[in-house]
DRENKOLTI-468835 format. One line per 2 residues: for each residue x, y, z of N, C-alpha, C, CB. Coordinates in pm, whole numbers, plus 32768, in hexadecimal, padded with zeros to 4 digits. Atoms other than C-alpha are relative to their C-alpha. Glycine has a CB too. Layout:
REM residues N
X Y Z X Y Z X Y Z X Y Z; ...;
//
This chain:
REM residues 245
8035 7FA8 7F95 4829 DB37 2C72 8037 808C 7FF3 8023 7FC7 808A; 7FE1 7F92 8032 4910 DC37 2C30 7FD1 80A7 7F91 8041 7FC2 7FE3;
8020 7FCD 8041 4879 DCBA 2B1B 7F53 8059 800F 8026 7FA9 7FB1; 808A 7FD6 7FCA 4728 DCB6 2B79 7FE7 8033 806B 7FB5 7FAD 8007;
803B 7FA5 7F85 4738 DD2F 2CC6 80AF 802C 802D 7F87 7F8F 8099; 7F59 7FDB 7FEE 48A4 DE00 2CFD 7FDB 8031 8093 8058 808E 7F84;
801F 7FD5 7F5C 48E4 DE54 2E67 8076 808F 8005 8036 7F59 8093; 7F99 7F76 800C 4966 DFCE 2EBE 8096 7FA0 8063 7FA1 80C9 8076;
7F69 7FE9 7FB5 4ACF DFE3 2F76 7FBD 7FEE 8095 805E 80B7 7FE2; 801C 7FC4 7F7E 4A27 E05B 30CB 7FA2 7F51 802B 7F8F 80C1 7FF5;
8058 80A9 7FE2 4915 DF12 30C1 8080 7F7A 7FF9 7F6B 7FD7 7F53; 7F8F 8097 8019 4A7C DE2E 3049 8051 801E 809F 809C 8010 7F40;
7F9B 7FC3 7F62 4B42 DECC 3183 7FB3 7FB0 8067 7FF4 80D0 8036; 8062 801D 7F9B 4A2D DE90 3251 7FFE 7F69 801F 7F75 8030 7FD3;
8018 8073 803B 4A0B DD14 31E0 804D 7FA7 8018 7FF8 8005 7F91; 7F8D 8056 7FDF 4B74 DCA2 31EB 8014 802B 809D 808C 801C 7F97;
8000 7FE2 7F4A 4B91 DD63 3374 7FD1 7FAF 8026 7FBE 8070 804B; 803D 806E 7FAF 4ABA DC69 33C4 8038 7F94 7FE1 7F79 7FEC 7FF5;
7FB0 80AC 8008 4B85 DB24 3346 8051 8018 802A 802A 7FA8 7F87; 7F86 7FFA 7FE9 4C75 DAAA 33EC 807F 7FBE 7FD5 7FFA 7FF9 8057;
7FC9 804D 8034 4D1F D9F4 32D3 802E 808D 7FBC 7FBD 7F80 7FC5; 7FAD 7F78 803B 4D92 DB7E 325F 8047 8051 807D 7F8A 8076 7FAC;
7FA7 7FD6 7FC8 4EC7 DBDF 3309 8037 80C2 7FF4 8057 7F97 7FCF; 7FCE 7FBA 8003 4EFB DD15 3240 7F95 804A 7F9C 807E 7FE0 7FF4;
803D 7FAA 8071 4E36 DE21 315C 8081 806E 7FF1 7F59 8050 8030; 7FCC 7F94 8026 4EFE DF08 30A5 8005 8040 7F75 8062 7FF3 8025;
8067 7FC4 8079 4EB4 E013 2FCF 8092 804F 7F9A 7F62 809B 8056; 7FA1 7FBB 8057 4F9F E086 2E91 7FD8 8056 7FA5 8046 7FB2 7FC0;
8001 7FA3 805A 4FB3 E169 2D7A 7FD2 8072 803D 7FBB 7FE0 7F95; 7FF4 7F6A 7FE3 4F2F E2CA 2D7E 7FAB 8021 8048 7FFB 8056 7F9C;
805D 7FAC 7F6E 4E2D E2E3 2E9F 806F 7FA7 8084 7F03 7FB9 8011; 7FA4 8003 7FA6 4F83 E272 2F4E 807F 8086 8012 8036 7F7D 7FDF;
7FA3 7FA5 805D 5022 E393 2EBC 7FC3 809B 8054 7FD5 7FEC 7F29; 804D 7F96 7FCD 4FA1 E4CC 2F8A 7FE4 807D 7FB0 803C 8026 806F;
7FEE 7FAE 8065 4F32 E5AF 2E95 7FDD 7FDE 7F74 8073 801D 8005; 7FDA 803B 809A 4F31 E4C7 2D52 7F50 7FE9 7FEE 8083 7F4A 7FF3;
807B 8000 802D 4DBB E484 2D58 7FA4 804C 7FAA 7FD9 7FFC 804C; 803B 7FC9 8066 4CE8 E4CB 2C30 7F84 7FDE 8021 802B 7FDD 7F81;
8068 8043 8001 4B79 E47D 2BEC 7FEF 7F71 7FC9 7FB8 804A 7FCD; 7FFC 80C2 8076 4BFC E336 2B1E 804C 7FBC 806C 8082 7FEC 7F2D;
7FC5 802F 7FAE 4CA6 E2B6 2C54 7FD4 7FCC 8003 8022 8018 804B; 804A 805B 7FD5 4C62 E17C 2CB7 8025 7FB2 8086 7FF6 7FB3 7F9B;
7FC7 8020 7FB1 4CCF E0B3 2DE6 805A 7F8B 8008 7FBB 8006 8040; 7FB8 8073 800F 4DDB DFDB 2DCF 8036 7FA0 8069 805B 8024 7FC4;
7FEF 803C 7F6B 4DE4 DED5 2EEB 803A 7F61 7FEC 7F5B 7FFF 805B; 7FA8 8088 7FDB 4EE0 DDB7 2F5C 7FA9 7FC6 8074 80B0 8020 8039;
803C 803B 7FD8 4E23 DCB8 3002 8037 7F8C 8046 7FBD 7FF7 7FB5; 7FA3 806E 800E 4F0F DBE7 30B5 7FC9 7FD8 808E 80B1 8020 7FE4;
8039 8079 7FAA 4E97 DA7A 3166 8085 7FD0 805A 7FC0 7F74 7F92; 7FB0 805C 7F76 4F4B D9D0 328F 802B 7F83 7F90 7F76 7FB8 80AC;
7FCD 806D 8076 5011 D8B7 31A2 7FC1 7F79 807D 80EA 8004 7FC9; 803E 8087 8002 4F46 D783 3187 7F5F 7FFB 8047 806C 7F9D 8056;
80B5 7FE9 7FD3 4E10 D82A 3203 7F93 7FD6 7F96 7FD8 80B1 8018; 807B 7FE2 8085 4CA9 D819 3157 7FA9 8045 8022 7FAD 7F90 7FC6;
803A 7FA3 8002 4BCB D8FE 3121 7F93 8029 7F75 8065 804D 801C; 8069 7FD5 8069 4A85 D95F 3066 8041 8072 7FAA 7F70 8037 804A;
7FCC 7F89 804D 4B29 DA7E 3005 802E 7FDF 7F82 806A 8043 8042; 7FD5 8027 8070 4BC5 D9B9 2EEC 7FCF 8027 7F65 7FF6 7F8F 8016;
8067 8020 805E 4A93 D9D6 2E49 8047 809C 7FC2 7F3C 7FE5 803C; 7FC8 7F6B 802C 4B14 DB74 2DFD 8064 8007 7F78 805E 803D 8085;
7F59 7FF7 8039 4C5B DAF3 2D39 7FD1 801F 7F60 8076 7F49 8016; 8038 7FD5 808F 4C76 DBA9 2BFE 7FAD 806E 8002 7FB1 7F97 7FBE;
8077 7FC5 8007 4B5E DC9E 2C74 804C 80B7 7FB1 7FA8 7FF8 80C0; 7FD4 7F5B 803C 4B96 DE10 2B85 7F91 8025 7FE2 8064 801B 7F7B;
8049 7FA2 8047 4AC4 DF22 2B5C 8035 807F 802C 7F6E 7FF3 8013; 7FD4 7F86 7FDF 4ADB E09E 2B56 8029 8016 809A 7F98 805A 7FD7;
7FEF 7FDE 7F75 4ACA E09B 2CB9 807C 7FB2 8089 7F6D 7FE7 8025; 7FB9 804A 7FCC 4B86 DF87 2D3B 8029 7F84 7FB4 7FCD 7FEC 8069;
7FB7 8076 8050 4CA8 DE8B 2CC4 8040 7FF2 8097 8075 8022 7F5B; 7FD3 8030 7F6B 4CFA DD9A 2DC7 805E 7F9C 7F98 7F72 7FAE 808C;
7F9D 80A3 7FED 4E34 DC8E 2DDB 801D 7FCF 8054 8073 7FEA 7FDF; 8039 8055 7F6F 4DFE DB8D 2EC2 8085 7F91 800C 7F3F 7F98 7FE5;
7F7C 8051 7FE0 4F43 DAE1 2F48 802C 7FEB 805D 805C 801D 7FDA; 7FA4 8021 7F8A 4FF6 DA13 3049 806F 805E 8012 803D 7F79 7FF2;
7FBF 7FA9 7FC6 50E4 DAB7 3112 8080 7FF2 7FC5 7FF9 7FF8 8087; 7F67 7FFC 8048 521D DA13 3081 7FE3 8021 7F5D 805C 7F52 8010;
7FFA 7FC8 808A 51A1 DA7D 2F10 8008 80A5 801E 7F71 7FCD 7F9E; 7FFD 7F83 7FF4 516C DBC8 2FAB 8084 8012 8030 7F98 8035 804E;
7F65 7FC8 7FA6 52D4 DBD6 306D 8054 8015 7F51 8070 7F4C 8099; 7FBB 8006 8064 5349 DB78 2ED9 7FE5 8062 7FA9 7FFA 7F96 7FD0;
8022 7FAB 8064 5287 DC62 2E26 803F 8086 7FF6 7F82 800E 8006; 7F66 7F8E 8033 535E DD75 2D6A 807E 7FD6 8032 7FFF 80AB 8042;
7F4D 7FFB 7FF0 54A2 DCD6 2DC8 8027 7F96 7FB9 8049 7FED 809F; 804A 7F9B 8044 54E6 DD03 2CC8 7FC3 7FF5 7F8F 803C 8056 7FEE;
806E 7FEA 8046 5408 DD93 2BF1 7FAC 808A 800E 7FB4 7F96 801F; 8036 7F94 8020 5322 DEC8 2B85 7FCB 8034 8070 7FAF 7FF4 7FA0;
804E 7FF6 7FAB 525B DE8F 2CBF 805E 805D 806B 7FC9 7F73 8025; 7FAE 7FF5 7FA7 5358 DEF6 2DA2 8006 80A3 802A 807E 7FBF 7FCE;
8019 7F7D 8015 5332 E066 2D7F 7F9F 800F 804D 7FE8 802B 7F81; 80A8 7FEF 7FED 51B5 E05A 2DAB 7FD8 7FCD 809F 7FA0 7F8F 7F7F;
7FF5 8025 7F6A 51FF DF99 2EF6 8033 8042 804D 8034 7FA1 801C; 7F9E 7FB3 7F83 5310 E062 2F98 7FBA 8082 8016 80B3 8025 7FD2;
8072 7F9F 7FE1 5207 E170 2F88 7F84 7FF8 8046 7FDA 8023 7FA0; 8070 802A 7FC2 50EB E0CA 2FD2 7FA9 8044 8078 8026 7F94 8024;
7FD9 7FD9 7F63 5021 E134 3120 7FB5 7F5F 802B 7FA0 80BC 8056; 8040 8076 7FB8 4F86 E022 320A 7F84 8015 8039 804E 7FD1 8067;
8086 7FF0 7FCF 4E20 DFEA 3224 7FDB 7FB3 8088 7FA6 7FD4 7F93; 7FEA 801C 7F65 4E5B DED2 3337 8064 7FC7 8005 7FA3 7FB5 804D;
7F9F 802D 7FCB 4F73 DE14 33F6 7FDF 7FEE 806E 8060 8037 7FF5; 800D 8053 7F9B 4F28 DCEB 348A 8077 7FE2 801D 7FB5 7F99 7FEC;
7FBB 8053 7FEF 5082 DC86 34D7 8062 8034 8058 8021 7FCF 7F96; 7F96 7FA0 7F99 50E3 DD87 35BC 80A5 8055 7FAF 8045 7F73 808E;
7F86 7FC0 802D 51A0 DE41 34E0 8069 7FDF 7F98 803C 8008 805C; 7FCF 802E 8066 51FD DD37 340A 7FDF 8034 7F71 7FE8 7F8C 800D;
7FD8 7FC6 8086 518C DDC4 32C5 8033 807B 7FE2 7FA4 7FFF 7FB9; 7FBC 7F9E 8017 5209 DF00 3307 8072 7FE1 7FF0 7FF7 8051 8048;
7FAE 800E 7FE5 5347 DE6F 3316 803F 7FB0 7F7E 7FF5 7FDC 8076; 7FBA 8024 806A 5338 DDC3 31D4 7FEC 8048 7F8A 7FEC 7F89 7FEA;
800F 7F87 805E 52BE DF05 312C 80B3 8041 7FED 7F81 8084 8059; 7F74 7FB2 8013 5412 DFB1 31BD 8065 7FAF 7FC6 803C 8034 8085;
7FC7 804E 8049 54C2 DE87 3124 802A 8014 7F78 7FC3 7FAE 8007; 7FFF 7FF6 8098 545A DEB6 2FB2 802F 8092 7FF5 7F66 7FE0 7FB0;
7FE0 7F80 8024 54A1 E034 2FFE 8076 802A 7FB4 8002 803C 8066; 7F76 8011 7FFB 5624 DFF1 3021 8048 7FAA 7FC1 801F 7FF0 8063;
7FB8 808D 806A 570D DF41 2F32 8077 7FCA 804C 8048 8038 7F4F; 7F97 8013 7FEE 582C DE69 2FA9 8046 805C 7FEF 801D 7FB3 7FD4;
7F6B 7FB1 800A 5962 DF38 2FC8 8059 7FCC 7F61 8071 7FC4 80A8; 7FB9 804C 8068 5A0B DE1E 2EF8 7FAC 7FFF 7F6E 8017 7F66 8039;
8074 7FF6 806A 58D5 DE07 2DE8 8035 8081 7FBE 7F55 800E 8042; 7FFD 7F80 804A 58DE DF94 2DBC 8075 8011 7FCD 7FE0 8070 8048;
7FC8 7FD7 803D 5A12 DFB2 2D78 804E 7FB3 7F90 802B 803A 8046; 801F 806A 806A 5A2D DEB0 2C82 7FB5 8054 7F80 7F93 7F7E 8046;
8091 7FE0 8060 58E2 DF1F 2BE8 8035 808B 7FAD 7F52 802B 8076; 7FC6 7F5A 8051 5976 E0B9 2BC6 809F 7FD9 7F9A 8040 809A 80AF;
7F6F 7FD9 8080 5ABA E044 2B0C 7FD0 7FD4 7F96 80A4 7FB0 800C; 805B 8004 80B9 59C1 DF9C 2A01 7FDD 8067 7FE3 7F6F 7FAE 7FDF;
8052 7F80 8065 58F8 E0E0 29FD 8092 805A 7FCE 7F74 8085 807A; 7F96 7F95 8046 5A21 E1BC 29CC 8031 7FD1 7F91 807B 8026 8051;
7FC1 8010 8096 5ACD E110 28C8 7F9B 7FF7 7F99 8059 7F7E 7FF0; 807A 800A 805E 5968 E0EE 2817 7FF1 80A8 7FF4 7F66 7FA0 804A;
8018 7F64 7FF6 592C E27D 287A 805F 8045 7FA4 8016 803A 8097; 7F88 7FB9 8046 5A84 E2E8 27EE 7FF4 7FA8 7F5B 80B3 7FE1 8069;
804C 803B 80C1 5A2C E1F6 2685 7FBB 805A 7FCD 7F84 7F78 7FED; 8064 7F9B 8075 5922 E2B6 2652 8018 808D 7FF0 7F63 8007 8027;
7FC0 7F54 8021 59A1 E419 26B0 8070 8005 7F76 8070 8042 80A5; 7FA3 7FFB 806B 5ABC E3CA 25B3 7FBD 7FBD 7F84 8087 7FB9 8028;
803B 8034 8037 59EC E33A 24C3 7FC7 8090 7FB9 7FBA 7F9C 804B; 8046 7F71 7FDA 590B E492 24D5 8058 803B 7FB3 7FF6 803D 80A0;
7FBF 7F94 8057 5A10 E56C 24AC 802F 8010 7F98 8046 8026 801F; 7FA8 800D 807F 5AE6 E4EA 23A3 7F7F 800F 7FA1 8067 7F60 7FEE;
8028 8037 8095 59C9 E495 22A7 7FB3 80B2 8000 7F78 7F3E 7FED; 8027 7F74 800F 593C E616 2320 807C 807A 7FB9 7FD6 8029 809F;
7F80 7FEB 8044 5AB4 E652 22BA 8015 7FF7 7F71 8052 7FAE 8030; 8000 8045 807C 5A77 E5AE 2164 7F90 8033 7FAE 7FF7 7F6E 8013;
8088 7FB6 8056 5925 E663 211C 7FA0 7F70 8028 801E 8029 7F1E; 802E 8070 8008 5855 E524 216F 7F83 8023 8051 805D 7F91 802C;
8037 7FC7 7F76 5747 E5F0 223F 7F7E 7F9E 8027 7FCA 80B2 7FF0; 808B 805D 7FC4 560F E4F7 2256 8083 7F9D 8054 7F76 7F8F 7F5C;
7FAA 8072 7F72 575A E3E1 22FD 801D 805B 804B 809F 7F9B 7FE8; 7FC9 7FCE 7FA5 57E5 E4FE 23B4 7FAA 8008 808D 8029 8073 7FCB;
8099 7FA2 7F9C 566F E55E 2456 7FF6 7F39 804A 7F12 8064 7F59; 801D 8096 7FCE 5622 E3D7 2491 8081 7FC1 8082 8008 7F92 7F5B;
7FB3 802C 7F74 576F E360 2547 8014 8070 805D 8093 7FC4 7FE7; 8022 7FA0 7F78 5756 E495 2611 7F77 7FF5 804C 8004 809B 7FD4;
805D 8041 7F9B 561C E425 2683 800F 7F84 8046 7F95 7FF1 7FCC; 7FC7 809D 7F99 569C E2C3 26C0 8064 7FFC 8076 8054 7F94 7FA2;
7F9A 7FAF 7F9F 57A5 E363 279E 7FE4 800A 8085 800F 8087 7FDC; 8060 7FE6 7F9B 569A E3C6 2881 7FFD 7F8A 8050 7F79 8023 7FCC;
8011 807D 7F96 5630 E27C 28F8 806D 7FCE 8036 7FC5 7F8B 7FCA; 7F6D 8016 7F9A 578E E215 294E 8024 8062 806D 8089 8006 7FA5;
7FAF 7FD0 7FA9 57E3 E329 29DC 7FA3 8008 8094 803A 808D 7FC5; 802A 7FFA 7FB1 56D6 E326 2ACC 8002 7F72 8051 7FA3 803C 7FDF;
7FF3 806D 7FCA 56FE E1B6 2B2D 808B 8017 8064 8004 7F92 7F8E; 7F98 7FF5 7FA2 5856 E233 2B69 7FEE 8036 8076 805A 803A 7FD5;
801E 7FCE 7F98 5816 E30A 2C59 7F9E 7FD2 808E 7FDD 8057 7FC9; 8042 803B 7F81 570D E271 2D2A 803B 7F96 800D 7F70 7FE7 8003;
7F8E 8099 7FFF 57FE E12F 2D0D 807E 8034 8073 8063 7FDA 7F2E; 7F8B 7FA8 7F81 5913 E22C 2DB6 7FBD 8009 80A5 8019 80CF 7FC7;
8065 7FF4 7F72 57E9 E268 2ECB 7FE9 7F7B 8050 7F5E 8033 7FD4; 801F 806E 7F96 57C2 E101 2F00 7F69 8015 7FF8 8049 8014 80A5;
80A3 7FEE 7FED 5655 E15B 2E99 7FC6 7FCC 7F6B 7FCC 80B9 8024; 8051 801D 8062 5561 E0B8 2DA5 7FF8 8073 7FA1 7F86 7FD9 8033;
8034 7F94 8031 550B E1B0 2C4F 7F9C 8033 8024 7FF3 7FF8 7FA1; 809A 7FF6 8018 53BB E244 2C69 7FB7 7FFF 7F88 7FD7 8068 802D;
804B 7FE3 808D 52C6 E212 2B60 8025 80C2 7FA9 7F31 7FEA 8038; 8001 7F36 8050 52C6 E391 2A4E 7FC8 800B 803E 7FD0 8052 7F6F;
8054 7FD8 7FBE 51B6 E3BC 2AF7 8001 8057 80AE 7FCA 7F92 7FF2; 7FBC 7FE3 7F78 522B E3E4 2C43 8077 803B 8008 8015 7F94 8046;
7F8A 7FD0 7FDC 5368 E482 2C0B 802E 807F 8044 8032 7FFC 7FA4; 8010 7F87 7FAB 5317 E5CB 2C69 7FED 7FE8 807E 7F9C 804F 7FDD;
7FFB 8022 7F95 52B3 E536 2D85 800B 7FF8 8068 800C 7FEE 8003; 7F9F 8036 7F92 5371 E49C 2E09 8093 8058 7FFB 801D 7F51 7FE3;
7F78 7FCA 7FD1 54A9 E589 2DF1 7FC2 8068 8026 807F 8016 7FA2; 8028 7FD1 7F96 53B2 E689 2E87 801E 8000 80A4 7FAC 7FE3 7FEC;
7FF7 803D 7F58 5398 E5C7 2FBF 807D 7FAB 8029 7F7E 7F94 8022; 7F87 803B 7FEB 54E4 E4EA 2F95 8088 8035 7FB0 7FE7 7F78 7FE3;
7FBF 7FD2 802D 55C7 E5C9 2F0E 80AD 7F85 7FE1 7FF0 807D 8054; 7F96 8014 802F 56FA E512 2E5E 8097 8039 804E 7FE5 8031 7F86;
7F97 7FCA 7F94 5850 E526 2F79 803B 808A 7F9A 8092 7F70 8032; 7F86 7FB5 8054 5934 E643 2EB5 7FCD 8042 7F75 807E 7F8D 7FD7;
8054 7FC2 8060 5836 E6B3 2DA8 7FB2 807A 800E 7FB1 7FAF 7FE3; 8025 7FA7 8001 5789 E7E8 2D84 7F70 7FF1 7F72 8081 8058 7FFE;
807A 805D 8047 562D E757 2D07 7FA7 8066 7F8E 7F84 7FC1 808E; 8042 7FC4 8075 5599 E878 2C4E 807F 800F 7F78 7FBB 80A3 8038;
7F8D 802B 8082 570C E853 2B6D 7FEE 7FB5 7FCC 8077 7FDF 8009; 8014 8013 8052 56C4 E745 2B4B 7F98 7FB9 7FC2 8048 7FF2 7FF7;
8072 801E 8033 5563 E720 2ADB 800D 8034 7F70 7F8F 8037 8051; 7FE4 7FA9 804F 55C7 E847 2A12 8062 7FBC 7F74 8042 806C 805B;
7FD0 8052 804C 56CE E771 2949 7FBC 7F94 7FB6 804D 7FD9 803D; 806C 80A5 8038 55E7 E605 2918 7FBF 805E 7FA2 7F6C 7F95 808D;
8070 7FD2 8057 54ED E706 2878 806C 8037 7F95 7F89 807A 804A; 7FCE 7FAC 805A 55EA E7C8 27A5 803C 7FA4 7F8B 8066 805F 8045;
7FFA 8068 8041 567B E686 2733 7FCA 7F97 7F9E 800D 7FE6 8033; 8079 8075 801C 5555 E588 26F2 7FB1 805B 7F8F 7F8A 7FCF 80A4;
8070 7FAB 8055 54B9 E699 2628 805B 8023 7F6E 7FC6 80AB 8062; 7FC4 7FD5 8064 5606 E6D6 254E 8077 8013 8003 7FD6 8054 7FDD;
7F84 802F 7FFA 575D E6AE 2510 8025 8080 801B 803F 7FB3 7F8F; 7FB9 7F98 7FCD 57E4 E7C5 25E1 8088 7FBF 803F 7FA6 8050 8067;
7F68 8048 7FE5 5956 E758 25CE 8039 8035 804E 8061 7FF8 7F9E; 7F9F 7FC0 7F93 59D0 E863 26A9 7FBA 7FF8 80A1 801C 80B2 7FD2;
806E 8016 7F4C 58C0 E817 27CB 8040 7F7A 802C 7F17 7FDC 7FF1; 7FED 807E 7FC1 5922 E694 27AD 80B2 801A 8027 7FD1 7F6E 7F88;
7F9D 800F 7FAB 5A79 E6EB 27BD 804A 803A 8092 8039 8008 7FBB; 7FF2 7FD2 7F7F 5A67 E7AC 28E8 7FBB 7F9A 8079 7FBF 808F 7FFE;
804E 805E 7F87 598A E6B2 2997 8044 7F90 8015 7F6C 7FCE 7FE1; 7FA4 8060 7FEC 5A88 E5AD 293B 807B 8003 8066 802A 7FF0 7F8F;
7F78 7FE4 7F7B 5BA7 E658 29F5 7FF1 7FDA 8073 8027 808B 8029; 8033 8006 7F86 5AD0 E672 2B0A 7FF4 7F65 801A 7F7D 8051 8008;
7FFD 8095 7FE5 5AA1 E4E9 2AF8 806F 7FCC 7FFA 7FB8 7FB6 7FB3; 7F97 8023 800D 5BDA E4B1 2ABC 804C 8007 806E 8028 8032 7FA8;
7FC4 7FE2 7F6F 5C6C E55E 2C01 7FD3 7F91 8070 7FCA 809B 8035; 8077 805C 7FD9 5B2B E48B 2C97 8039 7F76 8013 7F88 7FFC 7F8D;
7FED 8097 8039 5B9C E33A 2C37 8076 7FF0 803A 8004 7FE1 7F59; 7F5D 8034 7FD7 5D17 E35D 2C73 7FDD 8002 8093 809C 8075 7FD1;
8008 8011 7F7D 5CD7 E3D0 2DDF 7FBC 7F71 8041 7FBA 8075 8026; 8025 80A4 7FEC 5C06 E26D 2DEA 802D 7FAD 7FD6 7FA0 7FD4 7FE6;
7F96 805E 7FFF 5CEE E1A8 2D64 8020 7FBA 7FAB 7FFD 7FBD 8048; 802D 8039 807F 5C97 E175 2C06 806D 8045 7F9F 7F59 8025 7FDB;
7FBA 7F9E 80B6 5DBC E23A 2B56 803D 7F98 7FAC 80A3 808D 8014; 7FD2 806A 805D 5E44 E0C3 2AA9 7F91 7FFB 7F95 8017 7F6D 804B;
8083 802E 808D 5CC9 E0D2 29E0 8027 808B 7FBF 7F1E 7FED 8034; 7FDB 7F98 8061 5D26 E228 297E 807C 8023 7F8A 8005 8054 804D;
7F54 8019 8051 5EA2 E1EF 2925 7FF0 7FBD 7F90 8078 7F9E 8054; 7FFD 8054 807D 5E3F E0F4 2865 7FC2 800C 7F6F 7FD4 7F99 8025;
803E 7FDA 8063 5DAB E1D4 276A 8083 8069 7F99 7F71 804D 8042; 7F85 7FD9 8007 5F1E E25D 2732 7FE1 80C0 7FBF 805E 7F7E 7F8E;
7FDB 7F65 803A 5F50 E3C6 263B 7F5D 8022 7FD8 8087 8006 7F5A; 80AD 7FD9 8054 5DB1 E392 25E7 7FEE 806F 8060 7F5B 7F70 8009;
804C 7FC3 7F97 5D72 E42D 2735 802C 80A5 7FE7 802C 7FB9 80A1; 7FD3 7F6B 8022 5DFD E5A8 26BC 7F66 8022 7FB7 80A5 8010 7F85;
8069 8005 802E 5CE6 E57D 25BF 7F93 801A 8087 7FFC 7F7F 7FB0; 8093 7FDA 7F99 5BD0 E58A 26EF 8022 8026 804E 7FA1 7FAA 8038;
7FE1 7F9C 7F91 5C7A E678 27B9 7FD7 8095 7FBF 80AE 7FF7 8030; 8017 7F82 8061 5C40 E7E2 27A3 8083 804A 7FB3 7FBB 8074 805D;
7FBE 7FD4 8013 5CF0 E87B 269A 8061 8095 8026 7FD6 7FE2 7FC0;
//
């Protein structure tokens, strides 16, 4: 059915409002994104059933085209989805098309927004000691003449270091896509967001050893004040190496 006869967004909205075996519509990616919409947008919609309901709607599951990709799920697959996992991002953004539950799915949106206390900071002493690998990694072999490894683990750098940081926030990454974004509108506590956009790009594009080691300091100060200076220590006389000279 799908194929042969696709149904817009506005006719699917319309469709599930009327069952009452759908508790929740909600809409992700970039027409959640204020601003992010292109002409290739499509609508990306969570479809979530009252657990143990039924519903014609079933018939939808799987349904993709340019216009609309639906996923159709009970409420406890939806309370699980992205935690964790990729999804988790795409949710804590999300907006809400309805809420039947009085508020209940808003509530398990702000959920996926926020990381454990205990989780994050767990999660940021992996990224840092992964972040600081690759910065030292970078420099030395940019140290050694090695410039295609120097350019590469300075891009790998990146992704740690941004896990770190939204890990420090207690906040999911955002997709590349969204990163501008979201430190637009959620600016990073103690950061100065056009620095450091200005850095990721100066980096990811090329082993600028004296950019990473200035951005390192700055993470470095970062980290100890949170409580991570044993992942740093434990990198002993390397750490001179990724400081600024």
């Amino acid at each position: 059915m799908t194929a042969q006869q696709p149904i817009t967004y506005d006719a699917f909205v319309e469709l599930a409002a009327t069952d009452s075996a759908v508790v929740g519509l909600v809409l992700k990616g970039s027409r959640a994104h204020e601003g992010m919409t292109t002409e290739y947008s499509d609508h990306d919609l969570y479809v979530v059933l009252a657990d143990g309901a039924t519903t014609a709607l079933t018939r939808f599951t799987g349904h993709r085209t340019p216009e609309l990709d639906l996923v159709i799920v009970s409420l406890d697959e939806f309370r699980a989805a992205g935690m964790p996992g990729f999804e988790r991002y795409a949710l804590a953004r999300a907006r809400i098309v309805l809420d039947r539950l009085d508020g209940g799915i808003a509530q398990i949106l702000a959920a996926k927004a926020r990381l454990d206390a205990d989780v994050a900071f767990r999660e940021a002493g992996e990224w840092l000691d992964a972040y600081a690998n690759s910065v030292y990694r970078s420099v030395k072999n940019a140290r050694d003449g090695h410039a295609l490894a120097a350019r590469l683990d300075a891009a790998d750098s990146i992704r740690s270091l941004l896990e770190l940081l939204f890990a420090l926030d207690c906040r999911p990454r955002p997709y590349n896509k969204y990163l501008e974004w979201e430190l637009a509108r959620f600016p990073l506590p103690g950061w100065d967001t056009g620095m450091l956009l200005d850095a990721v790009d100066r980096i990811s594009g090329r082993d600028d050893v004296s950019t990473q080691r200035r951005l390192f300091a700055q993470v470095e100060s970062v980290a100890r004040r949170a409580g991570h200076g044993a992942v740093l220590d434990a990198w002993g006389e390397d750490l001179a190496l990724m400081r600024p000279q």
